[in-house]
N, C-alpha and C positions, 0 to 999 in steps of 0.2 A: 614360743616354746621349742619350735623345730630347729630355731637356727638355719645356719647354711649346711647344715652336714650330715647330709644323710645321701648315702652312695645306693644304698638295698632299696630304697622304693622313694615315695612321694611325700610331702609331710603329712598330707592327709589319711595317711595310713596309718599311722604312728599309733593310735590308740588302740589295734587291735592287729599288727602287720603278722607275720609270724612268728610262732613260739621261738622264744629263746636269743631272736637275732639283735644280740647288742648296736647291731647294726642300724635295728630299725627301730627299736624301743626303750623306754625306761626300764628302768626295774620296775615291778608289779606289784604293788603290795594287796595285802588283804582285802582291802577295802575296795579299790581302785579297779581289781582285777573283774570281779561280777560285771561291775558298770562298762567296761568296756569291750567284754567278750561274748556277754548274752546278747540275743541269742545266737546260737550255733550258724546258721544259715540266714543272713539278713534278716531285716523285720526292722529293728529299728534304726532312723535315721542315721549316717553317719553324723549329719552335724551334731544333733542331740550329743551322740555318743564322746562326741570329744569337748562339746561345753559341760559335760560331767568332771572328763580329766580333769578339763580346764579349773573346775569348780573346787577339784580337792586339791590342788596344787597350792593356790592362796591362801587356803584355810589352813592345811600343814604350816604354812608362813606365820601367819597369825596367832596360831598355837605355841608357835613356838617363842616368838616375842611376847607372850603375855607372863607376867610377874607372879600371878596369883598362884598363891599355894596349892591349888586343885593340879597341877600342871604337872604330871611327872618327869623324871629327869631325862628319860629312856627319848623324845624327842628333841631334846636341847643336844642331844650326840649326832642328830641324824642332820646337827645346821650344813654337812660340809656337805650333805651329799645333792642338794641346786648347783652346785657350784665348783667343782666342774662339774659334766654328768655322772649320771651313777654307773656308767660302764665303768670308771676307773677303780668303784668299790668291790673289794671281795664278793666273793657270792654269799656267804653267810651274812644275811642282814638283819639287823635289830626290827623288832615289831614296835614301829613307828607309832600307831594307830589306834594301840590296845588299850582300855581301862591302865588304872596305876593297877593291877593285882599282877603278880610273881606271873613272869615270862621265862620261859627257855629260851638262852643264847640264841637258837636259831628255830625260827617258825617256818615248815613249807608253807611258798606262798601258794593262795586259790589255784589251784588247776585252771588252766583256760580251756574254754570248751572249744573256741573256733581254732580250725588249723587251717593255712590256703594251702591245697591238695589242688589238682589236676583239674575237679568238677569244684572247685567252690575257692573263691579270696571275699577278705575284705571287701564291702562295697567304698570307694572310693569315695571324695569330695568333688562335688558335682559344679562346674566353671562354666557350664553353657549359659544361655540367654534364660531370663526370668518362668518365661514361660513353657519352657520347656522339660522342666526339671521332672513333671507328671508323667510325661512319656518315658525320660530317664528311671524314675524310679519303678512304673509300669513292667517295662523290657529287664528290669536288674532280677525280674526273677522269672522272668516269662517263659512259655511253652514254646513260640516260636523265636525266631531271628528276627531282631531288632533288623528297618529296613533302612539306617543308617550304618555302613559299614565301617566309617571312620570310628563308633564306639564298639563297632565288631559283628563278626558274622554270626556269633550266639549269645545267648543271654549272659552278663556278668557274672549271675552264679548260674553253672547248669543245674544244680537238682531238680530243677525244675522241666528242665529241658525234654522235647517229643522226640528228641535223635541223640544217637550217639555222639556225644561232643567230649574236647579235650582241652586246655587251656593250660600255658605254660607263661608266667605272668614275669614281668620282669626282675622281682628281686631272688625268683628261682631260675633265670638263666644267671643271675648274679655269682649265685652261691655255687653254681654249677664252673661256670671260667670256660664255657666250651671254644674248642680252636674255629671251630667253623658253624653256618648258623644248621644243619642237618646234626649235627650232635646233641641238639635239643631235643631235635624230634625224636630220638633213640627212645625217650623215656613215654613216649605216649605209646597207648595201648593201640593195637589194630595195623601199626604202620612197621615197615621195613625198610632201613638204609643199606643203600649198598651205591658208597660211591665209587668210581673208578680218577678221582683225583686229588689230592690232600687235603684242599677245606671247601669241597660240597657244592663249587658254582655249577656244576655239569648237571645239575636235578640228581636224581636216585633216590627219589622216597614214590612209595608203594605202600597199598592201603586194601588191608583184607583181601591179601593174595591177588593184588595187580602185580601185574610187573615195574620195576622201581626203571628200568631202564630210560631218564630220562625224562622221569617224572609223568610220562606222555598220556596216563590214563585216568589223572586227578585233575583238577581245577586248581592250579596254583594263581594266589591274590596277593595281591601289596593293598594293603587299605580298600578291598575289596575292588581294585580292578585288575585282571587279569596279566600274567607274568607271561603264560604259556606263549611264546613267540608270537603263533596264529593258532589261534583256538578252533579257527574252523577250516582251517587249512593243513598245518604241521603242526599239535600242540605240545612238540616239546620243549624241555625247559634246560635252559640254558645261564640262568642267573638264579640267584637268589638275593636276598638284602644281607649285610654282614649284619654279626649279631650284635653289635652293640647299638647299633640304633634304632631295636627292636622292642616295641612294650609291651608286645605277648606276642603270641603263637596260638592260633586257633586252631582247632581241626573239628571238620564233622563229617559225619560217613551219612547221607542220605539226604539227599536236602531239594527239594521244589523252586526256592529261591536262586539256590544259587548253583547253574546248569551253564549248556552242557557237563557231558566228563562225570556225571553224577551216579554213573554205577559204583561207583568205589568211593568217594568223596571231595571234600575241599580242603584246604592249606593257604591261610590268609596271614599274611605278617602283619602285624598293626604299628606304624612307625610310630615316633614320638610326635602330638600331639602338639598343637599351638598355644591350648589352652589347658594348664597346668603349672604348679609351683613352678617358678622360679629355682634356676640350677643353670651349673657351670660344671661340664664333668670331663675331664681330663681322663687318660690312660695310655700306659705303655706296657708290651709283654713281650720276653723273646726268650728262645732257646731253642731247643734242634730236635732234627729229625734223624731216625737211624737207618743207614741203607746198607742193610746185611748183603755182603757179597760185592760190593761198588767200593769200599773203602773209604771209612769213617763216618761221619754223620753232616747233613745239610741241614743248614741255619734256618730260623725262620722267627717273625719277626711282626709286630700289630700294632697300633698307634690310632688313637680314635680321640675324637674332642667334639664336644655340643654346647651349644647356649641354648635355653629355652626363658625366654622373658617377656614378661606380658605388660599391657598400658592399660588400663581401663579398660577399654572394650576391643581391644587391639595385642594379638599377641603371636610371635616368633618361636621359630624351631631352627637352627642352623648347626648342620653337622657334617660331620669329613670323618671318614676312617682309612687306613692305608694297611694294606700286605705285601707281606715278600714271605712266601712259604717254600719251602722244600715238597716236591711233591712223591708220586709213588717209585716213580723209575729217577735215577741216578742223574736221566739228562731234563728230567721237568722242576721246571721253576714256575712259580702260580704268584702272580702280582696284581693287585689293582687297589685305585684309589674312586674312594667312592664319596661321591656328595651327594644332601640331604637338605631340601630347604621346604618349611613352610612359613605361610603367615594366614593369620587368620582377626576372624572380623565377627564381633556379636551385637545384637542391639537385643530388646526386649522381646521380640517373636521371632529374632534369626539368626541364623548363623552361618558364616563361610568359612572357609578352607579351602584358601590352592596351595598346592604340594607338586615339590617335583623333584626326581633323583635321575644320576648320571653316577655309570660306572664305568670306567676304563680299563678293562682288563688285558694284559699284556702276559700271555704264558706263553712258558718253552713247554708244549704240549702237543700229541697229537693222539691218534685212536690207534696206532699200529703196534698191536703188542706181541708178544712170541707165539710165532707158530714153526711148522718144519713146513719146507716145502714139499707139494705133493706131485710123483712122479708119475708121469703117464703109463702102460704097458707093462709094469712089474717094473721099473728101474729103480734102485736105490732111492732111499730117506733120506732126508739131510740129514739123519743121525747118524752115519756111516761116512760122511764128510770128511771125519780128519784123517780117511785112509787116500784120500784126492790130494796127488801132492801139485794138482796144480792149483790150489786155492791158495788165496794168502793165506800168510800165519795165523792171523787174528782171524780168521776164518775159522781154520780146519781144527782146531783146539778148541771150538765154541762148544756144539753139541758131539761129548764122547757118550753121550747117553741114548736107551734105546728109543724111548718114548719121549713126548712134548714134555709131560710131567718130571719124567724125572728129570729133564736135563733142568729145568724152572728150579727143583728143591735143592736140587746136587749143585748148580753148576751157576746157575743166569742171578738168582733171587733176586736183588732188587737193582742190577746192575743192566740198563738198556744198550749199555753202549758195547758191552760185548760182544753182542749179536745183533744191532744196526746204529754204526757210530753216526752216518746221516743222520738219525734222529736229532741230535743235536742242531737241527736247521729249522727242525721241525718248530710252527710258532701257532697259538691259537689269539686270535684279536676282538675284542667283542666293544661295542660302545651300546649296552642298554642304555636308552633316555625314556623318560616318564613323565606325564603332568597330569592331574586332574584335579579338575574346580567340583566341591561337592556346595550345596545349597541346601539348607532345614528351615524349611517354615514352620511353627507352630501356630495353627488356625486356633486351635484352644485346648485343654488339656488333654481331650481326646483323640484332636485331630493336625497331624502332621504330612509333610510333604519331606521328599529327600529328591532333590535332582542333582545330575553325575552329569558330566562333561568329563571325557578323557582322551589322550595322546599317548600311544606307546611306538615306539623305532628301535629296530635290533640290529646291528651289521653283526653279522657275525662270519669271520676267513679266517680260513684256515691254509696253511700251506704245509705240506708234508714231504718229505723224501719218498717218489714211487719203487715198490718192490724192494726196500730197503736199502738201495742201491746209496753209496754215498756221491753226491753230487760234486762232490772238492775234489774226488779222484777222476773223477771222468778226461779220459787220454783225447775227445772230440768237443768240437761246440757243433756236434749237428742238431737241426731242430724236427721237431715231431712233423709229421703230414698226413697228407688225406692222397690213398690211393684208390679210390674210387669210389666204395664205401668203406674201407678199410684203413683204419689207424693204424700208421706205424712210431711207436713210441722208441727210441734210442736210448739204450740203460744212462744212468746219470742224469737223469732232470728230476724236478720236480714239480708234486701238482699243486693247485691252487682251486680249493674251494670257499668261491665267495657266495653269499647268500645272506639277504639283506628282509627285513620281517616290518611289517608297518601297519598299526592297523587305528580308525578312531573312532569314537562314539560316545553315545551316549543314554541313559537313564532316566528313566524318570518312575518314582513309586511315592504311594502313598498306603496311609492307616487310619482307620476307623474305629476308634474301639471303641470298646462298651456301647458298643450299638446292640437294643435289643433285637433279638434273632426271632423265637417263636414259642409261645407257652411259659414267657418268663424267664428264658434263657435268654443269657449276652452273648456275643462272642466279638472277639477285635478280628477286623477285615483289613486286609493288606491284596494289593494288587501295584499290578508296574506295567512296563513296557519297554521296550533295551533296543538298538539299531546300533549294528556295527559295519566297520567296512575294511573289510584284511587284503594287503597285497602280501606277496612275496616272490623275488625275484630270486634263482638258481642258476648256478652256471660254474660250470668245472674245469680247468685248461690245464694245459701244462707249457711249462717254461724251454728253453734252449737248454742242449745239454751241457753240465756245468753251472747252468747260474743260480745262482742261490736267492729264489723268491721272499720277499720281504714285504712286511706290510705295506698295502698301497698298490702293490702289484698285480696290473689287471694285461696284462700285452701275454699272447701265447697262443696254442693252438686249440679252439673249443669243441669238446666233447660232448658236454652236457648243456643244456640251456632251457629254461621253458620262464615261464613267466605265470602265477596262477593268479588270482581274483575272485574276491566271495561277498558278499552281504548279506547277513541274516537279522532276521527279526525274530524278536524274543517277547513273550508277556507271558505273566503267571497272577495266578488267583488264588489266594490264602486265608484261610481263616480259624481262630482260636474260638470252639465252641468248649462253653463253659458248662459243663454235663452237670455236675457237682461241684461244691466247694472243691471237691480232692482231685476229680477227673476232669482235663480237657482234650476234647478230641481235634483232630487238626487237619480238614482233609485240603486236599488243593490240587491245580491242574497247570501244569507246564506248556507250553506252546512253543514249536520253535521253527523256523522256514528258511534254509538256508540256498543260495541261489547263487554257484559256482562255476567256473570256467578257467584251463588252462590252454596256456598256448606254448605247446612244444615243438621248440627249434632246431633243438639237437638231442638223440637218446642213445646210449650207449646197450650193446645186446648185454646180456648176463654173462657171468663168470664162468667157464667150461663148456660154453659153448663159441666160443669166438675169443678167446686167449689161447697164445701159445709163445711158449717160449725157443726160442730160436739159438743154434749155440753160433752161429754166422747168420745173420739179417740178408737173406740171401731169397728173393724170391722171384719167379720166372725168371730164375737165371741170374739176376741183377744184384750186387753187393752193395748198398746203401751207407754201410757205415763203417767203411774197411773193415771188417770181417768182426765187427762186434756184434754182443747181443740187441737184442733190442723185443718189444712186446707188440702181437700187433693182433687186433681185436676189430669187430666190425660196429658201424654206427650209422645212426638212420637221422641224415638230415636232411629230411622233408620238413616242412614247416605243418603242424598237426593242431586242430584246436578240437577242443572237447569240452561240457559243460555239463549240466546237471542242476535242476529244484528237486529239493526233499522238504517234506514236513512230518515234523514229529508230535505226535499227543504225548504226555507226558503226566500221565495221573499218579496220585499218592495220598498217603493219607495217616495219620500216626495219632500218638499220643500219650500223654503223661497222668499218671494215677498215685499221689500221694498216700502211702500203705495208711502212717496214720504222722499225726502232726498237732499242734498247737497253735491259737487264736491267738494275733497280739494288735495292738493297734495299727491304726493305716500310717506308713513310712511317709505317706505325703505331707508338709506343711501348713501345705493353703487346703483347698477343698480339698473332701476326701479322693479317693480314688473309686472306691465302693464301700460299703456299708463294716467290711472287718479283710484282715490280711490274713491268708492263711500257709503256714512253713513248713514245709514236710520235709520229716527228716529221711525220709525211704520212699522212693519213687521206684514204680516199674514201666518204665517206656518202650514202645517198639512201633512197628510202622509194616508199610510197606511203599513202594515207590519204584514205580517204571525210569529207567536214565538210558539214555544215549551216549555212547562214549565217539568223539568222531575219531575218525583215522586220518592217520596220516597219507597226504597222498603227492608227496615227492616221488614216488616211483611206488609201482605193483600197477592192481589194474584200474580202470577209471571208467565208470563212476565205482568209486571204493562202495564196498557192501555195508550195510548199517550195521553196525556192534551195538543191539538193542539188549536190553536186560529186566530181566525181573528180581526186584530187590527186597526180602525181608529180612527183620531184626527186632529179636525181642531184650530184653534186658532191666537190668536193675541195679541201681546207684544207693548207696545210705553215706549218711555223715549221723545215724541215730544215736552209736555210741559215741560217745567224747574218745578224742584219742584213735577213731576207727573210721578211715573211709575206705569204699571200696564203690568198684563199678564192674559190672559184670556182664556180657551181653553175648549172646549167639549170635550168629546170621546165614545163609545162604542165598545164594545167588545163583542165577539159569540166565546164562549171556549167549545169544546167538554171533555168526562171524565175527569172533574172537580174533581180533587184528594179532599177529606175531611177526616179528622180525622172523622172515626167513633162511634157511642155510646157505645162504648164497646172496653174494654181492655182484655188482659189476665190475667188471673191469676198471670203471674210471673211480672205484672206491662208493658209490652209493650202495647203502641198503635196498636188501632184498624186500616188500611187506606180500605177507600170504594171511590168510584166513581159514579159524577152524571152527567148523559147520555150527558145533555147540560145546559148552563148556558149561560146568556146576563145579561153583566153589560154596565150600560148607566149612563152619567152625566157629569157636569162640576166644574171647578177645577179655583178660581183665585184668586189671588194675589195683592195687591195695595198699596202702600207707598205715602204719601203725605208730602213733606217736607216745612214748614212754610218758612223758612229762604229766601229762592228764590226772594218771595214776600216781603217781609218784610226789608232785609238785616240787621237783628237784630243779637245780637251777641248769642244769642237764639236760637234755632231750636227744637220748640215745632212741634212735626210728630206726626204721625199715621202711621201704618204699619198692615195688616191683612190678613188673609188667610182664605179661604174657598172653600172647599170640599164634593160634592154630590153625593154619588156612590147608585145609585138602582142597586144592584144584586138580578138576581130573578132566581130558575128552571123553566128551557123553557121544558125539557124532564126528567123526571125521575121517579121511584117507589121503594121503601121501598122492604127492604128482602121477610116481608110479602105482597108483591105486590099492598099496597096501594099508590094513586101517590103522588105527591108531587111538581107536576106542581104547581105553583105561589107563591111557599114556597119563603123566602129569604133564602140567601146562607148564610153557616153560620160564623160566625168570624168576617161581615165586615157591620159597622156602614156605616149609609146611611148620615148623617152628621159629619161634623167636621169639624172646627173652631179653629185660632189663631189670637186670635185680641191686638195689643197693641199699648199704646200711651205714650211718653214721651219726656223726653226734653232732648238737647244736648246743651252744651255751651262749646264757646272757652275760659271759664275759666279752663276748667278744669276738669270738670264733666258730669256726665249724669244721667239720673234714668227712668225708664219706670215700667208702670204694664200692666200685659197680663192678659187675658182672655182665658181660655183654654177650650173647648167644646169636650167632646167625646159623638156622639150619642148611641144610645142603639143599642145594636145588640143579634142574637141568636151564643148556641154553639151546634146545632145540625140542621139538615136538616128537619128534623119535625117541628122545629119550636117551641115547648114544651115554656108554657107562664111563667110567674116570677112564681115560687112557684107551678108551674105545675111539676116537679121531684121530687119524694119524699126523693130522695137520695140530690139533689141537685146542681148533676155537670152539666145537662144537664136543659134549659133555657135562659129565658131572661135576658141580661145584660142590666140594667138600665141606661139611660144618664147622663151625669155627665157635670156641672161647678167647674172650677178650677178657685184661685186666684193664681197669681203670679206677680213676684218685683223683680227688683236690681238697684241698685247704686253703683256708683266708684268715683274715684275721684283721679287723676294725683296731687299727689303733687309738685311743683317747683321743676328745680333739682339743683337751689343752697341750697336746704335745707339738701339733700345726698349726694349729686353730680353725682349720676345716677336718671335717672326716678323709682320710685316708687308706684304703682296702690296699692290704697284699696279699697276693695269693698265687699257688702254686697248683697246678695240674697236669694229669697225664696220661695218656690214652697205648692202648697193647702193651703195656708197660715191660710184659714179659719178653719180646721184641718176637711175638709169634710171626712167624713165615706162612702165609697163609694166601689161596687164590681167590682176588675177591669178584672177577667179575670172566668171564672169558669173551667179551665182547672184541673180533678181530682179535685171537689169539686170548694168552694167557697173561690177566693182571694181576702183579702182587698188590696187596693192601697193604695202609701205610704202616711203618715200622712205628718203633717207638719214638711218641712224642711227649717230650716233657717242656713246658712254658710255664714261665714266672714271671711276675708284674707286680704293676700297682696302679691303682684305682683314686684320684681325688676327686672329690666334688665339695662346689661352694656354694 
């Protein structure tokens, strides 16, 4: 019945996918439509549900071939609509189905009750091994997290869910077209993007008021094994997966399972899947990007292809996606080619899955964005520069403005090369690689095992032009040296940071359920155990002057170097006490022992204490570089080794209370699961949960201080009314040694990290979809869908180096609003199109607090708020016009081409201008 043609989701979605998408469904008719949409929230079987479709499809057939006069005519019209599909039929459709008595032209069909929102899809068609299915259909509505993460880190519907979860399923990244895969996450509640590159590989998602920089303070997952470089070394994030070979998006805020980083929460991609229909999905998208003030617009450019094909018990996933995008500034270009392979293996109690991804990204990027330089003793701003007529032209014409700011709005906007055409040298190189073998035994329908084996590698170099300086001009080939402990750097070279992330391990968890507890009560018990082992190697140099470093380039003079080393051991203890039919309580306890050590070879002092710029390189006397400038800073290479055990307790404890609901039979086939299934359509969840977030500790002081937190969250979810979801939830938080980039780099370009004493972030988080159609039963589905996010982060305890305090400061990095609002229409002709509204509020990047235009230099201040427009349309062509399904579709982000600063991370970043991209989609 599916055919080959379906681009928006799975075939086994098809009888109840989402409202209105010709994409993924028939037309509905009267009859057909109960049977496939009751009830709202799971319960019954999928297969059931589509041997019903199945069931009225042939009987229409038969009805319609038979002769006999009882038959009225009103079906013998409807023979054309098997053949093609009924997407090519008008939306006005005859009532196929009715008695012979007097029909109107056009009957609204049944309303459907279920819509896939954020907290609830479709339960899928279940492809794992025989014996497994108990456990699948157990965890599709469960309280806790399923402890197989290949079918996800939360329940497939959350209403039922003990944490705040979010779920963004594949044929709503579809209908969406997003350029990069953090445009997804815009629309989940609790979270904050803020990237500083055009399609999202640098991290920048932030989660109930963390900071986004980086990603550094979430748990970022691919099929539930970690992305974060070194989770327990540096855990920031540096790749993401592109979107198109994504089958959801999870996210949860509070979670025992799945730790560290769990004061704020997790972000799991789920790739595509071994085991699943049969598909061939081709695509291509391209168009431009707008660089107000650089002159004209930069191209950009997407291409992705997957096979997913299965044997009997034996089944493939093989995918490649490729970019070439335009990025923020005029001189970045963002490329990579990404590959995706799995294969997988089931018998009757097991199942396998190895997976493994490789990305190669090659960008014109670096971190150096506009700032002014700052002058010692009261000497002139570089905003006062074009009255120095000994600077070049292209100099002294840069900043006619007084402050950072204005010259950025008036003068730079998205133009880098005005004000450092070196950059153009500038390159970022990254080769993510990835593997992990997962293992599912099913002992019996209660009793399951998940064992994990994993391999992650990051190089990740960088090479940059030092001090903006362009290396192609440089009038010397001198090279940098060491006078004694002091570095002398020669203007014209550049630096080279290489830094390489490696880390393996492995899992092991099991589940117990419906084990009786005590007085008659059940509860499913889950426990694990996790050992990893992270290196990461650091090292920063600079090259001769003049030469233009290139990837692969390791020869120069070293500044920075250390080498770090970690292993920690992890197990947690979980369990779903079954209070009531309605209430489960969920309490459980984290363990973690992490067992570190670095060995520093070379360190560079801080920035303003050991920099100075020289207008002749001229020191005791001695001229070094005939009378040019040059930088020269002091550095400690001693050979230094330091180490550190920590252990952490980690208690929590939550739970889900269906307000009121409805009894339907057990979803399971074979034996029951328990005595009846119970589906609430309004849950109130909340929790509490102790997390550890580690820090980074490339530089600050060692051993870094623990960022311990106390985590609550109350909240409440319905899908009660048809046509009405919503999710809603408070929280705060009390985090000690609150890790922060601080105001100040080194010399050799590393980050500063400082800690503030204490920190209380407080607010609410929620979510609402309103679907017309319900109401109406129009072939239309004019919705509304929005999000909104209020994080007050404030210092509860802290003071400045110089001992002033900084109690009631905000914290910095994290906007106190944010906003996804969008409204648009869906029809089961075939199309859809929506426009959003995108809100990021203002926020600071420093703990002082420092106002707009308060840094003279400019990196440190306030980031101003910002609206965004955004749009896209598609449209499912027939598939007797290919004879596979074919999707094109059109999308387009700032659309008003706002001028706007989106990060001030090392100076000031514009955000990207306007991007418009159009494609097309096949699948066979």
């Amino acid at each position: 019945m599916c055919g080959g043609a379906l681009a928006l989701g799975i075939c086994a979605f098809l009888p109840a996918e989402a409202v209105g998408q010709a994409t993924e469904n028939e037309v509905i008719s009267e009859e057909t439509a109960p049977a496939v949409t009751a009830p709202a929230v799971g319960g019954e079987p999928p297969a059931d549900a589509t041997l019903e479709l199945e069931g009225d499809v042939p009987a229409v057939e038969i009805i319609q071939s038979q002769p006999e006069p009882e038959q009225p005519p009103e079906p013998v019209q409807a023979e054309a609509r098997p053949e093609p599909r009924p997407v090519s039929v008008p939306a006005p459709q005859p009532v196929a189905y009715e008695p012979p008595s007097a029909q109107p032209a056009f009957e609204p069909i049944e309303p459907e009750e279920f819509f896939p929102t954020l907290i609830t899809q479709q339960q899928p068609e279940y492809y794992g091994p025989a014996a497994g299915e108990a456990n699948f259909e157990r965890t599709w509505n469960g309280a806790e997290s399923p402890i197989n993460p290949n079918n996800g880190i939360a329940p497939g519907n959350l209403q039922n869910f003990s944490e705040a979860g979010s779920r963004v399923t594949r044929q709503q990244i579809n209908e969406q077209d997003p350029l990069s895969t953090n445009d997804i996450l815009q629309r989940v509640p609790g979270l904050t993007i803020v990237n500083d590159d055009g399609i999202g590989n640098q991290g920048g998602i932030g989660i109930r008021g963390s900071n986004p920089r980086r990603s550094r303070k979430i748990l970022v997952m691919e099929d539930g094994q970690s992305i974060n470089m070194s989770l327990y070394i540096d855990p920031s994030v540096h790749y993401v997966p592109p979107p198109d070979r994504i089958e959801a998006v999870e996210v949860i805020k509070g979670s025992i399972i799945y730790a560290p980083n769990n004061n704020f929460g997790a972000v799991n991609f789920r790739n595509l899947q071994p085991f699943g229909p049969d598909e061939f999905v081709m695509s291509g998208e391209g168009g431009a990007v707008a660089l107000n003030g650089a002159g004209g617009d930069g191209g950009a450019g997407k291409w992705h292809v997957h096979n997913r094909k299965t044997w009997e018990n034996w089944g493939t996933v093989v995918s490649y996606t490729g970019a070439d995008v335009q990025g923020t500034w005029d001189t970045e270009r963002l490329t990579y080619n990404d590959f995706y392979a799995a294969v997988g293996w089931k018998d009757t109690n097991a199942d396998f899955v190895f997976s493994g991804s490789y990305m190669r990204q090659r960008d014109k990027y670096d971190e150096a964005n506009l700032e002014f330089e700052e002058e010692e003793d009261g000497e002139e701003e570089e905003g006062d520069l074009e009255e120095d007529e000994e600077l070049e032209e292209e100099e002294a014409t840069v900043f006619r403005s007084d402050t950072v700011e204005q010259a950025f709005f008036r003068e730079i906007k998205h133009c880098k090369s005005c004000f450092n055409p070196g950059s153009r040298f500038s390159t970022y190189n990254a080769d993510p690689f990835r593997l992990q073998g997962t293992l599912n035994y099913y002992f019996d329908e209660d009793t399951s095992s998940n064992t994990r084996v994993y391999y992650y590698h990051h190089r990740r170099d960088r090479y940059q032009n030092f001090e903006g300086a362009d290396p192609s001009q440089a009038e010397g080939n001198f090279a940098p040296f060491l006078l004694g402990d002091d570095v002398i750097i020669p203007e014209g070279v550049m630096l080279g940071r290489l830094r390489t992330y490696q880390h393996v391990g492995g899992e092991q968890r099991f589940e117990l359920a419906n084990r009786e507890l005590i007085a008659g009560l059940n509860q499913d018990f889950q426990f694990g155990a996790r050992y990893e082992h992270h290196t990461f190697a650091n090292r920063n140099f600079f090259g001769r002057q003049g030469e233009i470093l290139e990837d692969g380039d390791d020869r120069g003079l070293t500044v920075f170097d250390s080498e770090h080393e970690a292993d920690a051991v992890s197990a947690y203890a979980q369990t779903v006490i079954k209070a009531t039919p309605a209430i489960d309580i969920v309490p459980g306890i984290r363990f973690e022992h992490i067992s570190s050590k670095v060995r520093q070879l070379s360190s560079s002092e801080e920035e303003g204490e050991g920099e100075r710029e020289l207008e002749e390189c001229e020191i005791d006397g001695q001229d070094f570089f005939n009378e040019g400038e040059c930088v020269v800073f002091e550095i400690n290479p001693n050979d230094q080794n330091f180490n550190y055990d920590k252990t952490y307790w980690l208690p929590g404890i939550s739970f889900s209370w269906g307000l009121f609901g409805k009894q339907v039979a057990p979803v399971y086939d074979g034996k029951s699961l328990q005595d009846y299934e119970t589906v609430y359509h309004t849950t109130m969840y909340g929790g509490y949960n102790r997390g550890v977030t580690i820090p980074v500790q490339r530089e600050g002081p060692f051993p870094p201080k623990d960022e311990l937190g106390d985590n609550f969250q109350l909240g409440v979810r319905s899908t009660g009314v048809k046509g009405v979801t919503f999710d809603m939830a408070g929280f705060f938080k009390s985090i000690e040694n609150y890790q922060v980039r601080g105001s100040s780099t080194t010399t050799s370009g590393l980050n500063v990290y400082t800690n503030i004493d204490q920190v209380e972030i407080s607010g609410v988080e929620m979510y609402g979809r309103l679907d017309s159609r319900p109401f109406t039963g129009w072939n239309l589905n004019p919705y509304f869908e929005g999000t909104f996010t209020y994080s007050n982060g404030v210092v509860t305890e802290g003071v400045l180096p110089g001992g002033e305090s900084i109690v009631g400061n905000r914290i910095p990095f994290a906007p106190r609003e944010v906003a996804y609002l969008t409204t648009g229409i869906e029809s089961t002709a075939g199309w859809n199109a929506s426009v959003s509204f995108v809100y990021r509020g203002e926020f600071y990047t420093d703990e002082e607090n420092t106002p707009f235009g308060g840094d003279p230099s400019g990196e440190d201040g306030l980031v101003p708020s910002v609206w965004l427009l955004n749009a896209r349309a598609n449209y499912t062509i027939p598939t007797d016009v290919f004879g596979s399904e074919m999707v094109v579709f059109v999308s387009g982000e700032n659309l008003t081409d706002k001028l706007y600063i989106t990060d001030r991370e090392d100076g000031i970043k514009p955000g990207l201008g306007r991007s418009v991209m159009a494609g097309a989609r096949v699948k066979w």
